[in-house]
VEXDREN-2710 file (C-alpha; in Angstrom, 1 decimal):
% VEXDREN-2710
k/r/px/py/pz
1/UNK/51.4/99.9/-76.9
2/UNK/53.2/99.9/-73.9
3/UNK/53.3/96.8/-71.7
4/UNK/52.9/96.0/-68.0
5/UNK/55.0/93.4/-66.6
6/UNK/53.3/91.3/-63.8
7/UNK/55.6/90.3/-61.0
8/UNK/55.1/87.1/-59.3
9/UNK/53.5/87.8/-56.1
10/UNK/50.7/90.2/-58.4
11/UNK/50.0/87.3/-60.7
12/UNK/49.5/85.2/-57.3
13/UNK/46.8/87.5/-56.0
14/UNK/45.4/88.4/-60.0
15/UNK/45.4/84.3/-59.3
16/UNK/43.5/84.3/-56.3
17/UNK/40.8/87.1/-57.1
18/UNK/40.0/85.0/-60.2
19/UNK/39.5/82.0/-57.9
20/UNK/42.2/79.8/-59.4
21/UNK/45.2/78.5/-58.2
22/UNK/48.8/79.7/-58.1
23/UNK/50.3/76.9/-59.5
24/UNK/48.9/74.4/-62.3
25/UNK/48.3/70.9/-61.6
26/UNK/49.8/68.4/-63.7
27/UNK/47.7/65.9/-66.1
28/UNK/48.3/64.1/-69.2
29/UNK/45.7/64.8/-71.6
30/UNK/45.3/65.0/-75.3
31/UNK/42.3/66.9/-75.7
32/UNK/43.5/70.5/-75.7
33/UNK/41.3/73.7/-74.9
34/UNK/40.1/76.2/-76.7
35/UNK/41.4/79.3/-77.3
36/UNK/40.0/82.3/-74.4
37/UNK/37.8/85.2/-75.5
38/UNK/40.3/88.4/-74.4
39/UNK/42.7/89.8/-76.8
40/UNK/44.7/91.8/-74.8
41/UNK/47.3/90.0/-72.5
42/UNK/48.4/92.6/-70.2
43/UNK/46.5/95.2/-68.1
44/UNK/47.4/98.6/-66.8
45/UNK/46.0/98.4/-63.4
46/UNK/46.9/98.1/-60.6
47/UNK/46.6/95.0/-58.3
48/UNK/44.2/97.2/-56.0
49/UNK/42.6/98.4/-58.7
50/UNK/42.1/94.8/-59.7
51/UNK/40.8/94.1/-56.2
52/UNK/38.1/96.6/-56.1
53/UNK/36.9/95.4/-59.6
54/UNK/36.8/91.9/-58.6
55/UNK/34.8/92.4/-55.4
56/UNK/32.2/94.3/-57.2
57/UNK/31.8/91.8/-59.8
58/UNK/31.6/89.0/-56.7
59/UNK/28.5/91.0/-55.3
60/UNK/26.9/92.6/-59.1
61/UNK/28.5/91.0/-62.7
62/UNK/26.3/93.6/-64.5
63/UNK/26.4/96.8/-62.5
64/UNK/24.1/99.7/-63.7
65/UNK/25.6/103.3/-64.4
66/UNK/25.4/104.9/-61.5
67/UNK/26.7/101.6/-60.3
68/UNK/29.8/101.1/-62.7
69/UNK/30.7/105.3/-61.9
70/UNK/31.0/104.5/-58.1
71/UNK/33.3/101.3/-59.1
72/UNK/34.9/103.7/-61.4
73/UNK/35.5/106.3/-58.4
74/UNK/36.6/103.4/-55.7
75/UNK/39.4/102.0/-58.1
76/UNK/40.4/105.1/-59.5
77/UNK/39.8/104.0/-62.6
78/UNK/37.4/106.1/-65.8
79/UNK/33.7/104.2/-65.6
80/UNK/34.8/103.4/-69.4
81/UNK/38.3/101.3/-68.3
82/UNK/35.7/99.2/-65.5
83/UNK/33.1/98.7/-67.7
84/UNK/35.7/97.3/-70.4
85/UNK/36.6/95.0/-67.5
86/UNK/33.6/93.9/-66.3
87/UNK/33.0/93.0/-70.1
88/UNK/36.2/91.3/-70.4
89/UNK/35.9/89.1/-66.8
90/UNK/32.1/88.3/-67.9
91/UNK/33.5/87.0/-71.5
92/UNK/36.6/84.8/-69.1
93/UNK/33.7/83.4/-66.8
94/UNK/31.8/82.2/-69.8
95/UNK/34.9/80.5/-71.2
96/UNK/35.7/78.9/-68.4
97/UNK/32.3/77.9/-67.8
98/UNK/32.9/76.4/-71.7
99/UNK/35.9/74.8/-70.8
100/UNK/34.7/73.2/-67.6
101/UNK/31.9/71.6/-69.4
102/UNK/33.9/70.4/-72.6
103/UNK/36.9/69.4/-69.9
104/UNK/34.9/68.1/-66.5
105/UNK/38.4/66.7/-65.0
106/UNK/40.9/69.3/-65.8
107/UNK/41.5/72.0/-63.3
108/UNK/40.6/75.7/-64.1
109/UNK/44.0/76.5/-63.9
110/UNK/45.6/74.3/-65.9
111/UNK/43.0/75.2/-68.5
112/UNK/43.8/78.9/-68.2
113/UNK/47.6/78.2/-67.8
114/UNK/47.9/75.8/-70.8
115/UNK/46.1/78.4/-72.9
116/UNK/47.8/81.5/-71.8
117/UNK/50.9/79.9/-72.5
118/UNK/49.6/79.5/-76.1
119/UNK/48.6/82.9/-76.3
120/UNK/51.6/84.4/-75.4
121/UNK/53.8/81.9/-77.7
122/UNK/51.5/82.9/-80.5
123/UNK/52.1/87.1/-79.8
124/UNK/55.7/86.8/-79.6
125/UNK/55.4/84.8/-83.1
126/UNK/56.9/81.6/-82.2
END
């Protein structure tokens, strides 16, 4: 399966649709999170793409059909592709939810950093 490297500036604004930060905070802690629901670690879509997805889900996490089709048609995207992403950001807004409550003082994005960096280390079999 083909890849998509993210550049910097995409994973800023990927970053910033999602709400977190661009850069992690520091903090000493032992207590590690857990690992994050999605399997896949790379998406084909574009950061507009992304952006129309992201807005929807701000105003309607669980569109209806006709809904999803007119997502589907603004993004460019087949309704099937949105509605595997509205899946997938519902699953990442329960984990963090998860992560917040089991971790009240870390940042969201040291929690999705730390564990992203796992994730990856763990694909590329290190």
């Amino acid at each position: 399966m083909p890849t998509l490297h993210r550049t910097a500036s995409e994973m800023a604004g990927i970053h910033s649709l999602m709400g977190l930060a661009t850069t992690p905070a520091k903090r000493s802690s032992p207590a590690a999170p857990q690992s994050p629901p999605p399997k896949r670690l790379c998406s084909n879509a574009s950061v507009e793409q992304l952006k129309v997805c992201a807005a929807a889900f701000r105003l309607c996490p669980n569109p209806t059909h006709e809904q999803m089709e007119g997502i589907a048609m603004r993004a460019q995207l087949t309704p099937m592709r949105v509605a595997a992403w509205f899946r997938d950001r519902r699953a990442l807004q329960t984990w963090v939810l998860e992560q917040r409550r089991a971790h009240p003082t870390t940042p969201v994005a040291e929690l999705v950093s730390s564990t992203w960096s796992r994730a990856m280390m763990a694909h590329m079999g290190a």
